[in-house]
GUBA-951307 format. One record per residue: residue number from 1; residue in one letter; z, y, x of N, C-alpha, C in turn. Coordinates in steps of 0.2 Angstrom, whole numbers, always signed. Atoms other than C-alpha are relative to their C-alpha. Layout:
N
NUM  A  Z  Y  X  Z  Y  X  Z  Y  X
...
end
This chain:
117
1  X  +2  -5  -4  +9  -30  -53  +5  +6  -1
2  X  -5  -8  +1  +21  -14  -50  -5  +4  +2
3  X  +1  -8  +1  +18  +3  -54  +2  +7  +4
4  X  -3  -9  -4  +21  +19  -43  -4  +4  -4
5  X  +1  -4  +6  +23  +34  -50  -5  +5  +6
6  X  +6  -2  -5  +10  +47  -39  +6  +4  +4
7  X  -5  -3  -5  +27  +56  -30  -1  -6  +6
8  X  -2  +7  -5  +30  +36  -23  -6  -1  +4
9  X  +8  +2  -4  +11  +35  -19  -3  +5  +4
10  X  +3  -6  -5  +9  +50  -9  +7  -1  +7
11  X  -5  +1  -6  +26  +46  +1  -1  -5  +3
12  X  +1  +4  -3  +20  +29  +4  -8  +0  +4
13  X  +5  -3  -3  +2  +36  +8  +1  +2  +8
14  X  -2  -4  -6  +11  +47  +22  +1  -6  +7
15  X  -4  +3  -4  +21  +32  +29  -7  +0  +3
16  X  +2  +4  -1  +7  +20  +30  -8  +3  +5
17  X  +6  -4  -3  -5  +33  +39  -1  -1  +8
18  X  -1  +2  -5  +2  +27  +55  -3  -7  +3
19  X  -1  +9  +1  +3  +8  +52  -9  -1  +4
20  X  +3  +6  -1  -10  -3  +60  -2  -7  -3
21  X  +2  +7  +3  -19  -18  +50  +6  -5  +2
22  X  -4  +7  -2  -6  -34  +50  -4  -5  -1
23  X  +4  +7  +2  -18  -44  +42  -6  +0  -2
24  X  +7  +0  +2  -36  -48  +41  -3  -5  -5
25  X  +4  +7  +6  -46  -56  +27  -7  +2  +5
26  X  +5  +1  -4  -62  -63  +36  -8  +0  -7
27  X  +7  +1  +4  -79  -70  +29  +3  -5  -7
28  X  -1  +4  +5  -70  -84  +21  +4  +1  -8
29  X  -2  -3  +6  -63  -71  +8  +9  -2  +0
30  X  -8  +0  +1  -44  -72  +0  +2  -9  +0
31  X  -2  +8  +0  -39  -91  +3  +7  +1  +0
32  X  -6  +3  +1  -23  -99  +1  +7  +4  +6
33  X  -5  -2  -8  -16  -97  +20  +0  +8  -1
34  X  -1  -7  -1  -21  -78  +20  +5  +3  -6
35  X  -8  -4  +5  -10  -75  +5  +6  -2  +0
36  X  -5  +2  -6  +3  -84  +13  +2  +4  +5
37  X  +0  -6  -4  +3  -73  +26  -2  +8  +0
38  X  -3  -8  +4  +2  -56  +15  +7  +0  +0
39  X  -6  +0  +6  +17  -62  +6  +6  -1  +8
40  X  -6  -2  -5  +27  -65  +24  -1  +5  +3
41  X  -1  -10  -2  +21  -48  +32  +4  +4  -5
42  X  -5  -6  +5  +28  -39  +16  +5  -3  -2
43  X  -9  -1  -1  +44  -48  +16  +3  +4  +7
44  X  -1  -4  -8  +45  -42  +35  +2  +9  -2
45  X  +4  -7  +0  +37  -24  +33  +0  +2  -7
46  X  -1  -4  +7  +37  -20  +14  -7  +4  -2
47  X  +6  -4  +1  +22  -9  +17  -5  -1  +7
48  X  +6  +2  -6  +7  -15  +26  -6  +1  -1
49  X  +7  -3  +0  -11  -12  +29  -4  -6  +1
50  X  +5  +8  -2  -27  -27  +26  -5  +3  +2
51  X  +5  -3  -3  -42  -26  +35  -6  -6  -4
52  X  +6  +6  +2  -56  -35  +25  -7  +3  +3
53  X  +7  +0  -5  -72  -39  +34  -7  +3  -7
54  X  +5  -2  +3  -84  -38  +17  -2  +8  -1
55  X  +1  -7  -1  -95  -25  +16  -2  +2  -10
56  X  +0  -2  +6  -96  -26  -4  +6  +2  -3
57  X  -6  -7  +1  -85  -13  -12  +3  -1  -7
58  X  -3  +4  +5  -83  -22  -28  +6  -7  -1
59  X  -3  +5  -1  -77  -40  -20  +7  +3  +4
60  X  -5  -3  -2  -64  -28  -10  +6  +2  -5
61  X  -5  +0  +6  -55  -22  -26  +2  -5  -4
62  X  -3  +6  +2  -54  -39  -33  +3  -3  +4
63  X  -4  +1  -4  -46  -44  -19  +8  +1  +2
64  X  -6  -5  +0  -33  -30  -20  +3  -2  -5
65  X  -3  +3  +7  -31  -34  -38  +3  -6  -2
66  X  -5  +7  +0  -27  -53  -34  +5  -1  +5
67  X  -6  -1  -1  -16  -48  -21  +6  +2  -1
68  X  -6  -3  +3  -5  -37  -30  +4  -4  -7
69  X  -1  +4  +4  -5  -49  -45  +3  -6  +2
70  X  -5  +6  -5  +0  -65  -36  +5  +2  +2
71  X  -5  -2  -1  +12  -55  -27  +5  +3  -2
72  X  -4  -7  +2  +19  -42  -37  +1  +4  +5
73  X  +1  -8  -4  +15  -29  -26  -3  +6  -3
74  X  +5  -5  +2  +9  -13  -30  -5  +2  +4
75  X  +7  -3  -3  -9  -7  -22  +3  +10  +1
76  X  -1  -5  -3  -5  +9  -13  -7  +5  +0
77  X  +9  -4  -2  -23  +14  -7  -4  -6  +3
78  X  +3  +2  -2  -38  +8  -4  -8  +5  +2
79  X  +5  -6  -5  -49  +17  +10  -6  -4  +6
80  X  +3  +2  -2  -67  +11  +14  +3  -8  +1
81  X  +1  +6  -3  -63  -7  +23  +8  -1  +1
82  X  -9  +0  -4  -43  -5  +25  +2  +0  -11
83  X  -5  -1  +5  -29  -8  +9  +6  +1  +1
84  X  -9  -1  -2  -12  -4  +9  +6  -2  -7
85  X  -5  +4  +6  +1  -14  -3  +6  +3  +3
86  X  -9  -2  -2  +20  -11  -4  +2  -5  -5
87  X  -6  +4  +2  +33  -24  -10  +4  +0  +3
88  X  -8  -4  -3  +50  -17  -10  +3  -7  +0
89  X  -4  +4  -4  +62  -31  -1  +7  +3  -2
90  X  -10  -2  +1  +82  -28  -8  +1  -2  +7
91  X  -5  +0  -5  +87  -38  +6  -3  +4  +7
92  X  +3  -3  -6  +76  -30  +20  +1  +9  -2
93  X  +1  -6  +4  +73  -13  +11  +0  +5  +8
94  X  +3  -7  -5  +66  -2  +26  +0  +5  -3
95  X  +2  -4  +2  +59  +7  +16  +5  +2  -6
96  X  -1  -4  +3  +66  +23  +7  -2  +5  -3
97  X  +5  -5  +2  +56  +31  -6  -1  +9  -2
98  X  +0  -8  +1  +56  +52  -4  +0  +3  -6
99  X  +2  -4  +5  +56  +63  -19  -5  +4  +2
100  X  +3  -6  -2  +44  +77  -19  +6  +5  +0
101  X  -2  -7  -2  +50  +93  -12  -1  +3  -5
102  X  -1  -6  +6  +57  +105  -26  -2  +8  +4
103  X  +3  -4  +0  +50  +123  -25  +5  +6  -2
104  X  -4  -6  +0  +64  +136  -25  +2  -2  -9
105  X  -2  +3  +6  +71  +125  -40  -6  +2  -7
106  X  +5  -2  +5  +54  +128  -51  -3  -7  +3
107  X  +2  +6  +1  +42  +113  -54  -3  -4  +8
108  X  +0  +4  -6  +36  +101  -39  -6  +6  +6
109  X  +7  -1  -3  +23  +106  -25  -7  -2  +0
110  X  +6  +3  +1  +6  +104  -28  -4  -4  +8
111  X  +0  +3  -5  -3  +94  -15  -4  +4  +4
112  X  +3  -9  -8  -12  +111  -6  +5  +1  +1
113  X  -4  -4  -5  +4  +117  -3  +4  -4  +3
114  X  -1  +4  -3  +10  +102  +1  -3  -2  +9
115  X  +4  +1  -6  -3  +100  +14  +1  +6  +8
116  X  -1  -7  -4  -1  +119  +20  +7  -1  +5
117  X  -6  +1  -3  +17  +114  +26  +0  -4  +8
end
C-alpha cells in the first residue's frame, strides 16, 4: 500500500472533490470482477471515487484496506458511503502533485488559511 504524505492528501482531496463515483461496490461486496475494474479505472484515471452500497462502516474500511493492498494504491479519503484511492500511472501520469503553498518563505500554510484563500 503507498503512503502520502498530508501535503499530497489534501492536493488529492481538492482534485477528487469534483469526480463522480467510477465504480460501485454492491450487496455482493468486494469480488474478483469489481477489483478488476478498480484496477482498470485507476490505470485510466489515477484518482477515482467508490461508491459502496453497505451501510456497515466497519466492512467499508476493510474494504478500502483490501483495495489499497491488492492494488498498491494509496486510500485517499473515506467520506460516509464514497472512497477515494490514488495509483500513480508513469505511463499515463495525469496527475501532478502540488506542493503546499509557501508563506512569504516562512513555514507552510495552515489549513485555515489555506481555506480563507
Amino acid at each position: 500500500m503507498l503512503s502520502l504524505t498530508v501535503s499530497e492528501r489534501l492536493d488529492l482531496k481538492g482534485r477528487a472533490q469534483a469526480l463522480k463515483p467510477t465504480v460501485m461496490i454492491g450487496n455482493a461486496g468486494l469480488t474478483e470482477s469489481v477489483l478488476k475494474e478498480i484496477a482498470l479505472t485507476l490505470k485510466i484515471h489515477e484518482l477515482i471515487k467508490i461508491r459502496i452500497l453497505s451501510d456497515d462502516r466497519a466492512q467499508r474500511e476493510a474494504m478500502l484496506e483490501a483495495i489499497c493492498t491488492q492494488l498498491n494504491a494509496a486510500p485517499v479519503q473515506h467520506i460516509g458511503k464514497t472512497l477515494v484511492v490514488y495509483q500513480p500511472n508513469p505511463d499515463a501520469h495525469k496527475i501532478e502533485i502540488r506542493k503546499m503553498p509557501r508563506h512569504k518563505g516562512k513555514k507552510p500554510l495552515t489549513k485555515k488559511q489555506l481555506g480563507s484563500r
